[in-house]
C-alpha atoms as a printed R data frame, in Angstrom:
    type eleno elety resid chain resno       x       y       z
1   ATOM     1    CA   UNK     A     1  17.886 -13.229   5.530
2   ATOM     2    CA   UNK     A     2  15.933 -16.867   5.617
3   ATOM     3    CA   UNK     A     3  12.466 -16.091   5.503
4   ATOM     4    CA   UNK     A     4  11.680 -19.699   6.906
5   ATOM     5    CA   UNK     A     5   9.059 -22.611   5.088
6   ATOM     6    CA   UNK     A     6   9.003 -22.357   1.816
7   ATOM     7    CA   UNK     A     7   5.040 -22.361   0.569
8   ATOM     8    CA   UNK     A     8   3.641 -25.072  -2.441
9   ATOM     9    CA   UNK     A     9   4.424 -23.297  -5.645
10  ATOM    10    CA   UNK     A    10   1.003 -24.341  -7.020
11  ATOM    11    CA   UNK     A    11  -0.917 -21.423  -7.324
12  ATOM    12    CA   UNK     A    12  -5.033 -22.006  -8.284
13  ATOM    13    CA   UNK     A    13  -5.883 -19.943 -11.128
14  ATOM    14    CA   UNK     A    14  -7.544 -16.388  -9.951
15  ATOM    15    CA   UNK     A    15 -10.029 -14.127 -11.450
16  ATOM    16    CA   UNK     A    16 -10.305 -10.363 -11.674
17  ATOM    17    CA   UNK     A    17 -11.624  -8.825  -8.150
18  ATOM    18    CA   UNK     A    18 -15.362  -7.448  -9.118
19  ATOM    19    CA   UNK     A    19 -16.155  -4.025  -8.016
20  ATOM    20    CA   UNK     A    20 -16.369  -4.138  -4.431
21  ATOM    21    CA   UNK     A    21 -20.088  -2.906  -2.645
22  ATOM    22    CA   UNK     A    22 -21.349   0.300  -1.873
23  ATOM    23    CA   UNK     A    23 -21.320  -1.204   1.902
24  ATOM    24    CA   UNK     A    24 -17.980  -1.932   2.004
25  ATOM    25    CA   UNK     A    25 -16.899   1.533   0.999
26  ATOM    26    CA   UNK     A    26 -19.172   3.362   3.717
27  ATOM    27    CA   UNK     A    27 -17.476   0.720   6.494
28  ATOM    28    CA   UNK     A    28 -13.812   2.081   5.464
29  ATOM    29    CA   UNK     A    29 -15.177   5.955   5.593
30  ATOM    30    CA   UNK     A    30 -16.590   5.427   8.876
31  ATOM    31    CA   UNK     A    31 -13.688   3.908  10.189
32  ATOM    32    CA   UNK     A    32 -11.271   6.398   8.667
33  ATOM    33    CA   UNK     A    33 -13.426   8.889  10.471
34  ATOM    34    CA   UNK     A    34 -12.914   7.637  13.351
35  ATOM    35    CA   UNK     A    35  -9.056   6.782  12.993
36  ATOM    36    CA   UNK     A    36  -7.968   9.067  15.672
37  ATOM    37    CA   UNK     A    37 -10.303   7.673  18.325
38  ATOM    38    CA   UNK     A    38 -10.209   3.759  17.183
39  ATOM    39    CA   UNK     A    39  -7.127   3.651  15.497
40  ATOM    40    CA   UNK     A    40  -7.164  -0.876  15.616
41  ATOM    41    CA   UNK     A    41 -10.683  -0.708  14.385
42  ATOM    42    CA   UNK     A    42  -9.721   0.898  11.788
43  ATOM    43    CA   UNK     A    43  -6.561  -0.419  11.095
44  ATOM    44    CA   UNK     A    44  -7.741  -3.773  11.799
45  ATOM    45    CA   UNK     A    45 -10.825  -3.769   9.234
46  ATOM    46    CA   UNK     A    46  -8.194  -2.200   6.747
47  ATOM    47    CA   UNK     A    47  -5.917  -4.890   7.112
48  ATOM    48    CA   UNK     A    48  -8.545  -7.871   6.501
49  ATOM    49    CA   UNK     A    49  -9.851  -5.607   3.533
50  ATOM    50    CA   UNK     A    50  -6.736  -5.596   1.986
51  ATOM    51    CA   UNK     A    51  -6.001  -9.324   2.587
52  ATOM    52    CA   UNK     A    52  -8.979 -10.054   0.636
53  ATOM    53    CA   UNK     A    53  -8.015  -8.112  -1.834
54  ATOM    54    CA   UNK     A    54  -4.703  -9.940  -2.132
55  ATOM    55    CA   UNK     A    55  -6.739 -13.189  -2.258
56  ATOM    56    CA   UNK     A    56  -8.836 -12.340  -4.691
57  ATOM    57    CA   UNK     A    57  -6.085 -12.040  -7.108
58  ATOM    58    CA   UNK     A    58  -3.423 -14.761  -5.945
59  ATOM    59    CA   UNK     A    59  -5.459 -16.951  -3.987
60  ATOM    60    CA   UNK     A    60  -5.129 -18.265  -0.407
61  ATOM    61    CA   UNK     A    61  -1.998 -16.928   1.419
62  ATOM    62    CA   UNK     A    62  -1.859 -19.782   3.578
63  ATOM    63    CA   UNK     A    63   1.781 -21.661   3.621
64  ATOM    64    CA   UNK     A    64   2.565 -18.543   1.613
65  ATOM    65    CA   UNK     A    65   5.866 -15.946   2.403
66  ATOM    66    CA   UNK     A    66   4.303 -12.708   2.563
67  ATOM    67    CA   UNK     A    67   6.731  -9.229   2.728
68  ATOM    68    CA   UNK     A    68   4.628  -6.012   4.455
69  ATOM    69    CA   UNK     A    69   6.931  -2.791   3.525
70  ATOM    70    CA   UNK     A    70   6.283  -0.032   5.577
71  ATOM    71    CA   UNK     A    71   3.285  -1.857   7.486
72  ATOM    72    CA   UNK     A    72   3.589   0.843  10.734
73  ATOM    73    CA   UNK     A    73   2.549  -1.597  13.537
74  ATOM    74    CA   UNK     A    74   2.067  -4.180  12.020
75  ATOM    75    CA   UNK     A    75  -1.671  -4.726  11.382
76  ATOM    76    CA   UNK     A    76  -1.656  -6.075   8.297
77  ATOM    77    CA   UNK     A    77   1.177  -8.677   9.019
78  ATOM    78    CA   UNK     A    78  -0.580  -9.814  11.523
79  ATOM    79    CA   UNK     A    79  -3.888 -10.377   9.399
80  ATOM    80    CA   UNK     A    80  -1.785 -12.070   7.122
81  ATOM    81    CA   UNK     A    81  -0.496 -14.467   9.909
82  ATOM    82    CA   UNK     A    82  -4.121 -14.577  10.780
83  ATOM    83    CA   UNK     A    83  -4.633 -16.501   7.737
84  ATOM    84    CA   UNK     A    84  -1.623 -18.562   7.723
85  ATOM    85    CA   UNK     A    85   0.556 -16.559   5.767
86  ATOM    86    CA   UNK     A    86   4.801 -16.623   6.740
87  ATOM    87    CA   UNK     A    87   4.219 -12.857   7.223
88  ATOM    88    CA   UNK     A    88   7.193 -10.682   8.110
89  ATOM    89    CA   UNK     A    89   7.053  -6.622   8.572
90  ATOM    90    CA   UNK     A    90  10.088  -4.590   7.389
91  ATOM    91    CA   UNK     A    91   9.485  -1.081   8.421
92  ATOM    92    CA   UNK     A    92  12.206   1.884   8.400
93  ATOM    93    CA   UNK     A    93  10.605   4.436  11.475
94  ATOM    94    CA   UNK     A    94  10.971   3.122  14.842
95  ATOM    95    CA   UNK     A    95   8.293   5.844  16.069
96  ATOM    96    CA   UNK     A    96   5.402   3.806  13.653
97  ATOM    97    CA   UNK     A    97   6.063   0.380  14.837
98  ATOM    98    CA   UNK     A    98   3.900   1.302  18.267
99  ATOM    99    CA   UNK     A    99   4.201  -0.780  21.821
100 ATOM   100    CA   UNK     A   100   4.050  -4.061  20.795
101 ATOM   101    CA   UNK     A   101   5.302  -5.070  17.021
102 ATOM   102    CA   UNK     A   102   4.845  -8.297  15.734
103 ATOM   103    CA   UNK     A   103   7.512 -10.982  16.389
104 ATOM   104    CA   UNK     A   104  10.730 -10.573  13.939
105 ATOM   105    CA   UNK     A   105   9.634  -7.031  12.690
106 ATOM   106    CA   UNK     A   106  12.970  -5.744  10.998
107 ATOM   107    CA   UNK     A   107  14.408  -2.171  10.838
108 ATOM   108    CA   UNK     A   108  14.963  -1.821   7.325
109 ATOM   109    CA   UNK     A   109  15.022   0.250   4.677
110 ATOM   110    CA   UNK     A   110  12.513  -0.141   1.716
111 ATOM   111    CA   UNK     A   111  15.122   0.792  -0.375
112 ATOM   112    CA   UNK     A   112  17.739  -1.626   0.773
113 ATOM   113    CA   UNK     A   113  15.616  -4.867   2.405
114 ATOM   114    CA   UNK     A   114  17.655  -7.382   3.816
115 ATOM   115    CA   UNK     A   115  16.740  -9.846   1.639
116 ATOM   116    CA   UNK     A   116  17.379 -12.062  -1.121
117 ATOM   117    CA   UNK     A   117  16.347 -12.044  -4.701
118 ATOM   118    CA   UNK     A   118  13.022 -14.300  -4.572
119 ATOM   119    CA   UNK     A   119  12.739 -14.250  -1.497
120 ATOM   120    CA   UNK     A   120   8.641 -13.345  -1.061
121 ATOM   121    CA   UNK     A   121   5.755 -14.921  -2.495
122 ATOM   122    CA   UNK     A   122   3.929 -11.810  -1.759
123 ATOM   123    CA   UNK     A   123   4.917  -8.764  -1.481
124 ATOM   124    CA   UNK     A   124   2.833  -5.822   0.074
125 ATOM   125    CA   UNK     A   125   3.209  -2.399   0.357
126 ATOM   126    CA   UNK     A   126   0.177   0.070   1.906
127 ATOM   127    CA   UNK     A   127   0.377   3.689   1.168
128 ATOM   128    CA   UNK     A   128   3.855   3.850   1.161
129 ATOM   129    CA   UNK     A   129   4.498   5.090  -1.832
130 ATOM   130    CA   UNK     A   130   3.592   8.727  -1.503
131 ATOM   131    CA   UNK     A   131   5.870   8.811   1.385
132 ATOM   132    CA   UNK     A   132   9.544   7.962  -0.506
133 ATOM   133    CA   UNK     A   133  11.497  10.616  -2.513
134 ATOM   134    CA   UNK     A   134  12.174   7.952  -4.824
135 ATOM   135    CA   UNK     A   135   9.426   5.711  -5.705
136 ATOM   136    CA   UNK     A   136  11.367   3.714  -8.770
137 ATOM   137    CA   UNK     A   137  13.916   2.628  -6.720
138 ATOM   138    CA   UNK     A   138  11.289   1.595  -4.058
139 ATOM   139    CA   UNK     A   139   8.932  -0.352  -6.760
140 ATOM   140    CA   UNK     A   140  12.720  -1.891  -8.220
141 ATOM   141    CA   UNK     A   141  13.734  -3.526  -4.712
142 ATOM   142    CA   UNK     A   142  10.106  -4.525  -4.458
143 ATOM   143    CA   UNK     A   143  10.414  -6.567  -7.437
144 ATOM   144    CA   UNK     A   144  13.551  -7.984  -6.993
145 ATOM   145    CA   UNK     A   145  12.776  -9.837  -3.439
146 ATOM   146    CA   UNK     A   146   9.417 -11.021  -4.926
147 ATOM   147    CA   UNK     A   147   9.506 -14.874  -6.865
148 ATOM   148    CA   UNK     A   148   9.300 -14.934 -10.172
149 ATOM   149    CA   UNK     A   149   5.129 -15.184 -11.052
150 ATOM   150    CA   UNK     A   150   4.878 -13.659  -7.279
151 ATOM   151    CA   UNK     A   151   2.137 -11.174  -6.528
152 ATOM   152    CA   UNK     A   152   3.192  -7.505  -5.591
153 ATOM   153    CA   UNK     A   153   0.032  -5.368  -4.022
154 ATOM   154    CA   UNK     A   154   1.143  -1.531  -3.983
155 ATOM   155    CA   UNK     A   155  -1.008   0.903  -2.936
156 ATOM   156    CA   UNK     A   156  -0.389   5.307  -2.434
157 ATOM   157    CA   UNK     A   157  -2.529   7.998  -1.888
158 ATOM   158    CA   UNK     A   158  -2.444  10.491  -5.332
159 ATOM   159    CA   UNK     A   159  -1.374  13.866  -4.955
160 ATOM   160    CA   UNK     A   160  -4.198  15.256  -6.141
161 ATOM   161    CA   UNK     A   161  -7.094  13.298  -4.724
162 ATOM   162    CA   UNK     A   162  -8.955  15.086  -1.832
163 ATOM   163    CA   UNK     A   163  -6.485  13.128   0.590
164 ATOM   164    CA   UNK     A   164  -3.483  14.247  -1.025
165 ATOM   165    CA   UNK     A   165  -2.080  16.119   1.902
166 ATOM   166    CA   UNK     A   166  -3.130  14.045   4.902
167 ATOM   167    CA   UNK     A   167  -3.891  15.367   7.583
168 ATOM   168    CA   UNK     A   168  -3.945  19.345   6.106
169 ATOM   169    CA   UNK     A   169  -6.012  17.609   3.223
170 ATOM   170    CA   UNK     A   170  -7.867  19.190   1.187
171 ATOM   171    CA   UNK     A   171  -6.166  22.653   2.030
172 ATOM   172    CA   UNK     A   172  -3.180  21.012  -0.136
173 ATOM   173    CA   UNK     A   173  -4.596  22.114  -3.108
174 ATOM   174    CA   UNK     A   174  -4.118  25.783  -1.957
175 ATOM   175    CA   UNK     A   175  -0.334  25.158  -1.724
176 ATOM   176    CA   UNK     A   176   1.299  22.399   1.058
177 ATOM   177    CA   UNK     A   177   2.973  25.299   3.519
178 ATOM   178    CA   UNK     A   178  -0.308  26.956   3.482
179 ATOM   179    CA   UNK     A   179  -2.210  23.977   4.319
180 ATOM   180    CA   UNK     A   180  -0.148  22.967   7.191
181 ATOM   181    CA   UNK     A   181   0.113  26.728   8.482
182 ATOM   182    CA   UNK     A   182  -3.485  26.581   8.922
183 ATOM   183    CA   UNK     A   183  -3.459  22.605  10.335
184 ATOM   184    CA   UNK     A   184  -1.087  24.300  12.887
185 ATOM   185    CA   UNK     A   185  -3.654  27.442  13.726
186 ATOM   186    CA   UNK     A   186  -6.673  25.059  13.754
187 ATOM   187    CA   UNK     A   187  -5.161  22.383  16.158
188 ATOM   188    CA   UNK     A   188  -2.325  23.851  17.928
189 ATOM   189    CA   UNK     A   189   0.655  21.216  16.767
190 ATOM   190    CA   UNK     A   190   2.720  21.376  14.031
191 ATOM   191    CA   UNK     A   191   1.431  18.568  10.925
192 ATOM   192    CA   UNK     A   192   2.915  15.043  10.949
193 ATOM   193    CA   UNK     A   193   3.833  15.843   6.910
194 ATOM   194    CA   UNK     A   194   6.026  17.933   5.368
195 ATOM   195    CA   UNK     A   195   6.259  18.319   1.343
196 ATOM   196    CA   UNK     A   196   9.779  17.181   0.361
197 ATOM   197    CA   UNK     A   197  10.464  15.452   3.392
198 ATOM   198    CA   UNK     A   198   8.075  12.760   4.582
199 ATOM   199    CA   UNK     A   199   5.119  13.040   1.380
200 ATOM   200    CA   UNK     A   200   5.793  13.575  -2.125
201 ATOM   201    CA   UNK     A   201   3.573  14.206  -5.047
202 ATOM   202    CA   UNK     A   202   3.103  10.832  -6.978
203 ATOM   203    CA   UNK     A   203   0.622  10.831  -9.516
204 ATOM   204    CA   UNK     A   204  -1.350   8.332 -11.578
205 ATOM   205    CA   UNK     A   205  -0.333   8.922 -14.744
206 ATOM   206    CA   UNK     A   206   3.366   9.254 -13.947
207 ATOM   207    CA   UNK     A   207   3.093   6.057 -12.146
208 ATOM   208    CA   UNK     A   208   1.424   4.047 -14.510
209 ATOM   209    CA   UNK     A   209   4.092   4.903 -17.862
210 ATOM   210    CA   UNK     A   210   6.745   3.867 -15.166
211 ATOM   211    CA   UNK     A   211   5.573   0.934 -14.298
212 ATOM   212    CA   UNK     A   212   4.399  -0.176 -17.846
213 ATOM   213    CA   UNK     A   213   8.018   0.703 -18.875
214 ATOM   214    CA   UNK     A   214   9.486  -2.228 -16.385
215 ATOM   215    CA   UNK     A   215  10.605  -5.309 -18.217
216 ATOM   216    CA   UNK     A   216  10.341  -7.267 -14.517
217 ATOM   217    CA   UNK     A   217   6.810  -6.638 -13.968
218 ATOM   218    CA   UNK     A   218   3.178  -6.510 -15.503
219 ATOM   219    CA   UNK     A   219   0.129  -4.781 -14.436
220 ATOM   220    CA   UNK     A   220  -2.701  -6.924 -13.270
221 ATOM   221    CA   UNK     A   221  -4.895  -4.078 -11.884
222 ATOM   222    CA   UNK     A   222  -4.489  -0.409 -11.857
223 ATOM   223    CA   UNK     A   223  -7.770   0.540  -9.948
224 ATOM   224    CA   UNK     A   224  -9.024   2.159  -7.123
225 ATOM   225    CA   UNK     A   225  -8.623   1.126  -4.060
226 ATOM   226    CA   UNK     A   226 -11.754   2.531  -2.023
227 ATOM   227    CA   UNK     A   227 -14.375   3.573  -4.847
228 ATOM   228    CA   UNK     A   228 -17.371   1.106  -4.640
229 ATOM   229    CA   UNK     A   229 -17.858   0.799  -8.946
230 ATOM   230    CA   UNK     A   230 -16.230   1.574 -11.872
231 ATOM   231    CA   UNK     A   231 -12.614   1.377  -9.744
232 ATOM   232    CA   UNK     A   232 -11.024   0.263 -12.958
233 ATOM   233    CA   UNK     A   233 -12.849   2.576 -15.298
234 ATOM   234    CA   UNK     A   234 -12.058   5.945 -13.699
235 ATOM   235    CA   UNK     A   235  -8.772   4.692 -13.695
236 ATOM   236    CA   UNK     A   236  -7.972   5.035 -17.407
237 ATOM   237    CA   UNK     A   237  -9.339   8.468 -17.798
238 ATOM   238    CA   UNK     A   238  -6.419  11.696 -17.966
239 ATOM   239    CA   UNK     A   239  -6.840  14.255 -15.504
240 ATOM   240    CA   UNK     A   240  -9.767  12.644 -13.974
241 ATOM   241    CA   UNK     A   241  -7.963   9.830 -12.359
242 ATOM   242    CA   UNK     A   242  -5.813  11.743 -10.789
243 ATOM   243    CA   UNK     A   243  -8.500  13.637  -8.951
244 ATOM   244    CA   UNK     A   244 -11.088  10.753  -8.456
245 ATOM   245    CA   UNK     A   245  -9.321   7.806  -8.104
246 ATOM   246    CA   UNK     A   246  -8.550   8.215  -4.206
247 ATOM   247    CA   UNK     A   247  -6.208   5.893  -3.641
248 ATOM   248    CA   UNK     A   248  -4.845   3.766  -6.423
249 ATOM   249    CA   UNK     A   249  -3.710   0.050  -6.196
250 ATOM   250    CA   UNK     A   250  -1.315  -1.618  -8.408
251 ATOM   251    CA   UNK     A   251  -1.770  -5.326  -8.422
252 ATOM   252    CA   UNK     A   252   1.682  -6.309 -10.454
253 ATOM   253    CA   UNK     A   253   2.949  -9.587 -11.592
254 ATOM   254    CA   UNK     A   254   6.904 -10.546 -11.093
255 ATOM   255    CA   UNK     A   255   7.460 -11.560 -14.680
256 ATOM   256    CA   UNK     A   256  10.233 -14.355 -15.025
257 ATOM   257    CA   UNK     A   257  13.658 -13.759 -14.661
């Protein structure tokens, strides 16, 4: 598949992304509060947030080709487009891509992506992981269509953070099939999720000795993705991480071929 324009291969030298504010943080609560009711507020302020994010570490995506994996409907292609970015959304579920996709969304497979090797200057994934039985394979195919010295932004919510189970969160850490039994008894509709099927248990730690064990990446950033200070720090602690990291988000390097 031709992605179109080629961007300039220049890339400005970046530095590390400081610890985001206090502020910030308390703007992405309230907005995940209020997902149900203003799902593109929330989405939307999401999207720019992790933009900037991408920025901050690879610099302007402008001219840039830009690969959203699993981006639902599309929000954060289109904040990438937004900003001048060739941004294209490959996403697998039909039933997530909403009324009105973005122009040259593809079905596809985040497995299997119709697409060549070096094909992406960027390329972004947004909680995604948790939801694939095999996240290796997932993390391999997002290597191979990004450019060598490309930027790969992967972010998934940890089993055992208080968001673990979604929408039966924090009842998860009770035991999944009683957590959703009692999502079902409190709202009257069976849970989005199911354990084995559409969420899996990926940890930090498990994650983290994978990825360091690649030969085709390096780790820029393991921190958190939400957490106002020390979102590297509580990173690197055992058993702690794994409870207060949140959400955790890889910022990788495609190492040369």
């Amino acid at each position: 598949m031709d992605l179109g324009p080629r961007p300039f291969e220049g890339v400005a030298p970046h530095g590390r992304l400081a610890d985001p504010s206090l502020r910030r943080s308390l703007a992405l609560f309230r907005a995940f509060l209020r997902e149900q009711d203003e799902p593109d507020a929330c989405y939307s302020l999401l999207a720019r947030d992790a933009v900037d994010q991408v920025e901050a570490y690879g610099g302007s995506v402008a001219g840039r080709v830009v690969v959203d994996v699993g981006g639902g409907s599309g929000y954060f292609t289109q904040e990438f487009r937004a900003r001048g970015a060739y941004a294209y959304l490959f996403e697998p579920d039909v039933r997530e891509l909403g009324e009105k996709p973005p122009d040259g969304t593809v079905i596809a497979d985040g497995y299997l992506l119709p697409l060549a090797d070096g094909s992406a200057d960027v390329t972004f994934s947004s909680n995604v992981l948790e939801h694939v039985a095999d996240p290796q394979t997932f993390l391999s195919e997002l290597a191979r269509v990004t450019r060598p010295g490309g930027l790969i932004y992967v972010s998934f919510t940890n089993w055992f953070s208080p968001w673990g189970g979604h929408e039966w969160a924090p009842w998860h850490y009770l035991g999944a099939e009683r957590a959703r039994a009692r999502y079902r008894r409190r709202t009257g509709r069976p849970a989005k999720h199911t354990l084995g099927e559409n969420l899996f248990p990926v940890h930090i730690g498990t994650t983290l000795r994978q990825v360091r064990a690649r030969d085709d990446v390096r780790i820029v950033s393991a921190r958190s993705r939400y957490w106002p200070f020390l979102t590297e720090t509580v990173v690197k602690v055992p058993g702690l991480r794994e409870f207060a990291t949140w959400n955790l988000l890889l910022i990788l390097r495609r190492c040369p071929a």
